[in-house]
ZATIVEX-111168 format. One record per residue: residue in one letter; x, y, z of N, C-alpha, C in turn. Coordinates in steps of 0.02 Angstrom, whole numbers, padded with zeros to 5 digits, always signed. Layout:
AXYZXYZXYZ/...
END
This chain:
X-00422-00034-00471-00391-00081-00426-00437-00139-00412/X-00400-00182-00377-00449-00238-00366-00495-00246-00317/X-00537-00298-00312-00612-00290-00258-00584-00317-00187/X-00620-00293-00139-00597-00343-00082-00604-00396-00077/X-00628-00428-00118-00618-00507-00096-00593-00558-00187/X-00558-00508-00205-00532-00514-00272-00469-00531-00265/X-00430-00606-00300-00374-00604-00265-00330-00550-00317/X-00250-00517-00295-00204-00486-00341-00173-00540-00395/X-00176-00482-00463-00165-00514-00533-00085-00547-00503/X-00065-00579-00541+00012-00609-00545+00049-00555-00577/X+00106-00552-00527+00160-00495-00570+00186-00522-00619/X+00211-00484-00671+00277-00498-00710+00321-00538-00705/X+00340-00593-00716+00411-00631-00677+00389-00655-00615/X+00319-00646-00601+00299-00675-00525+00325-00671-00459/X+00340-00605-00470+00364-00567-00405+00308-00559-00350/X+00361-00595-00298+00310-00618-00216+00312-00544-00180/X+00289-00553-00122+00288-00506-00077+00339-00543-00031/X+00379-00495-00012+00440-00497+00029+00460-00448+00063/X+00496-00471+00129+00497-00427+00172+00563-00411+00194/X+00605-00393+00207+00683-00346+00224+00700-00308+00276/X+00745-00305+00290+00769-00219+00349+00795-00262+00411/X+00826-00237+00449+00819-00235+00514+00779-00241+00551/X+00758-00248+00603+00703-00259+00642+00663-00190+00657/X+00708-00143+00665+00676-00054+00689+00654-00030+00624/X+00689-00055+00535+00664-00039+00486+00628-00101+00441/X+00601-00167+00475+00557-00192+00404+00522-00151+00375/X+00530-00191+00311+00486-00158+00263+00466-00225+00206/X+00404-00205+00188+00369-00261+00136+00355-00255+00081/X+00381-00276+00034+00356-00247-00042+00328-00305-00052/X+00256-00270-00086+00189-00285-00095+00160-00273-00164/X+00174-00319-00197+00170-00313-00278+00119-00324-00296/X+00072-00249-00348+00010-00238-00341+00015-00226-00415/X-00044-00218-00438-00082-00206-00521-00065-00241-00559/X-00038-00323-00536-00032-00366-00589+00013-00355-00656/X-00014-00377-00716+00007-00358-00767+00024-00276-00781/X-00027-00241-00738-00028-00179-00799+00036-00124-00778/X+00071-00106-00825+00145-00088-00823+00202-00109-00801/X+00179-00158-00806+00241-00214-00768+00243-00224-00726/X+00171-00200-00684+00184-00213-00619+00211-00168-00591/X+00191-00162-00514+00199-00080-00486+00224-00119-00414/X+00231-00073-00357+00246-00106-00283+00227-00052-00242/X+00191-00081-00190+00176-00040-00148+00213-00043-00064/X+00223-00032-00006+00297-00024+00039+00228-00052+00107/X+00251-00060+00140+00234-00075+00213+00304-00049+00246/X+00323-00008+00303+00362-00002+00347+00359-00007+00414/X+00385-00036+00456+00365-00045+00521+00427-00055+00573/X+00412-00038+00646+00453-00065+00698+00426-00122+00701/X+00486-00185+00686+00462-00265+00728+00456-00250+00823/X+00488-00214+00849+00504-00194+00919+00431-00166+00944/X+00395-00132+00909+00342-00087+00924+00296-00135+00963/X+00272-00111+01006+00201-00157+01036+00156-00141+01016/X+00147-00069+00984+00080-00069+00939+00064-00081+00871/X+00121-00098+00834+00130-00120+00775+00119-00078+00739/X+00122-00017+00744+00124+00045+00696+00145+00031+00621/X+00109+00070+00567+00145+00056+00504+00135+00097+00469/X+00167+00121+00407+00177+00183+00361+00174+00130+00319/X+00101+00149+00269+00117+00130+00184+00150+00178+00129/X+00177+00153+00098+00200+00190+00047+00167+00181-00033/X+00140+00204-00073+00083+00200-00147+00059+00148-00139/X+00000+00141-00092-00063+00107-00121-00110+00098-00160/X-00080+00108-00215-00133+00129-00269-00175+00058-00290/X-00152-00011-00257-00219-00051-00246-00214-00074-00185/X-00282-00055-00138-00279-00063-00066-00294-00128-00058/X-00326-00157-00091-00346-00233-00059-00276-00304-00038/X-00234-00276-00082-00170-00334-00077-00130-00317-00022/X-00139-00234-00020-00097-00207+00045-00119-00202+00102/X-00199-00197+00109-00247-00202+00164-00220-00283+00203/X-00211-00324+00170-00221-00398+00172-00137-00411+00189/X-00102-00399+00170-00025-00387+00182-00011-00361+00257/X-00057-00298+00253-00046-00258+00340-00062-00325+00399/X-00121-00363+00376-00161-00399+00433-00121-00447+00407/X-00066-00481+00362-00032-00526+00365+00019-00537+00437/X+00054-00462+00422+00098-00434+00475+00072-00414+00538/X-00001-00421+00546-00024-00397+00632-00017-00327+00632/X-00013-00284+00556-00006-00212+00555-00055-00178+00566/X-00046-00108+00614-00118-00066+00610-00077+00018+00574/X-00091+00006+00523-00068+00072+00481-00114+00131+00496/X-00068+00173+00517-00084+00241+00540-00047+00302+00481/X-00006+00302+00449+00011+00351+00410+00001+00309+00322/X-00014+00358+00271-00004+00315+00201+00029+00376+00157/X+00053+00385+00140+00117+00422+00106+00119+00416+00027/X+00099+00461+00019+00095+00452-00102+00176+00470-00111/X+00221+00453-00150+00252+00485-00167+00253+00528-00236/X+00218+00537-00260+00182+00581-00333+00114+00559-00345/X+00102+00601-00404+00014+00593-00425-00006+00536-00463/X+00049+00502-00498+00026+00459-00558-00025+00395-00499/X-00071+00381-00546-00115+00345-00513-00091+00285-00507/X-00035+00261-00531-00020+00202-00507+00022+00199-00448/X+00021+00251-00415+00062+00269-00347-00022+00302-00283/X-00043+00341-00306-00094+00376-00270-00176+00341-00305/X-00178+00308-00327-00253+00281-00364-00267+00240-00313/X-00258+00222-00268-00311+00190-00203-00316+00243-00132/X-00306+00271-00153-00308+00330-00065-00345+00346-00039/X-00409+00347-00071-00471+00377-00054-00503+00297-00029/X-00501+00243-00076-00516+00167-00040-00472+00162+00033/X-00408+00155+00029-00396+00138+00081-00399+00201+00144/X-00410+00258+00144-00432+00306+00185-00502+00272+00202/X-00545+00258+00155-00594+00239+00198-00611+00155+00228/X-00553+00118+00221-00532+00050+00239-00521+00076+00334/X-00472+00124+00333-00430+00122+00376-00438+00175+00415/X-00507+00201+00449-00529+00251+00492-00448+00281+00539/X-00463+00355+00520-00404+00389+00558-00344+00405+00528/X-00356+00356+00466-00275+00374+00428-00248+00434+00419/X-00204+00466+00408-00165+00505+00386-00134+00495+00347/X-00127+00516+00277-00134+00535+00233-00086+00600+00194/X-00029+00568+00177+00025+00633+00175+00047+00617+00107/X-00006+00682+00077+00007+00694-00012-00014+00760-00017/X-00018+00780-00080-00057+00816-00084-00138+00839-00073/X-00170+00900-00083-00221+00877-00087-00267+00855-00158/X-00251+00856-00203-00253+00814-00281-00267+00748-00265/X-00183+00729-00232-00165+00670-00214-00215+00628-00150/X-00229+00666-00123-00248+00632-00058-00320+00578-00052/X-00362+00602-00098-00417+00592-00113-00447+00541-00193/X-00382+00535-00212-00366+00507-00271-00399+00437-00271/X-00414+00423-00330-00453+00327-00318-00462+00315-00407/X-00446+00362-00423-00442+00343-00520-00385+00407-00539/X-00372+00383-00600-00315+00421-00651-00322+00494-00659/X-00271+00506-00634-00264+00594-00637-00255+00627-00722/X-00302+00670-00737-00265+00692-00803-00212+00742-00785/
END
């Protein structure tokens, strides 16, 4: 994944980050790994209503675009959520676990700790 102060590759077709939902369900897709597989996306979810700005990521498998995305939105992410092992879903978890003191972290444990390619 990329460095923290590395900007994110250009997607495919140059797909932005954009945001959707209702106000009780935004959500932000956050288009991460550049070129490689066409490009992957990673989720921001949040209450706009919330006063603490709570947020659930969904496959961060590169934390720096999504780290930078959260503090776009005034987000303080408390849960990050893999939905499978392939590292282009779970390959930043162990970076952004240690970005984001306190996280929680709901994968496996394979998954949880993940930061390179699972065989």
């Amino acid at each position: 994944h990329t460095r923290p102060d590395e900007p994110q590759a250009e997607q495919i077709g140059g797909t932005l980050p954009s945001v959707m939902g209702p106000r009780e369900l935004r959500i932000k897709v956050v288009p991460i790994l550049g070129a490689a597989f066409g490009g992957n996306y990673a989720y921001l979810i949040w209450d706009e209503d919330d006063p603490d700005r709570r947020a659930i990521v969904v496959d961060p498998a590169d934390p720096y675009p999504v780290l930078r995305a959260a503090e776009e939105e005034r987000l303080n992410v408390e849960v990050l959520l893999t939905t499978h092992w392939h590292f282009d879903h779970s390959g930043g978890n162990a970076t952004f676990a240690r970005e984001v003191p306190g996280l929680r972290v709901v994968a496996s444990d394979r998954e949880r700790g993940c930061d390179r390619p699972q065989s």
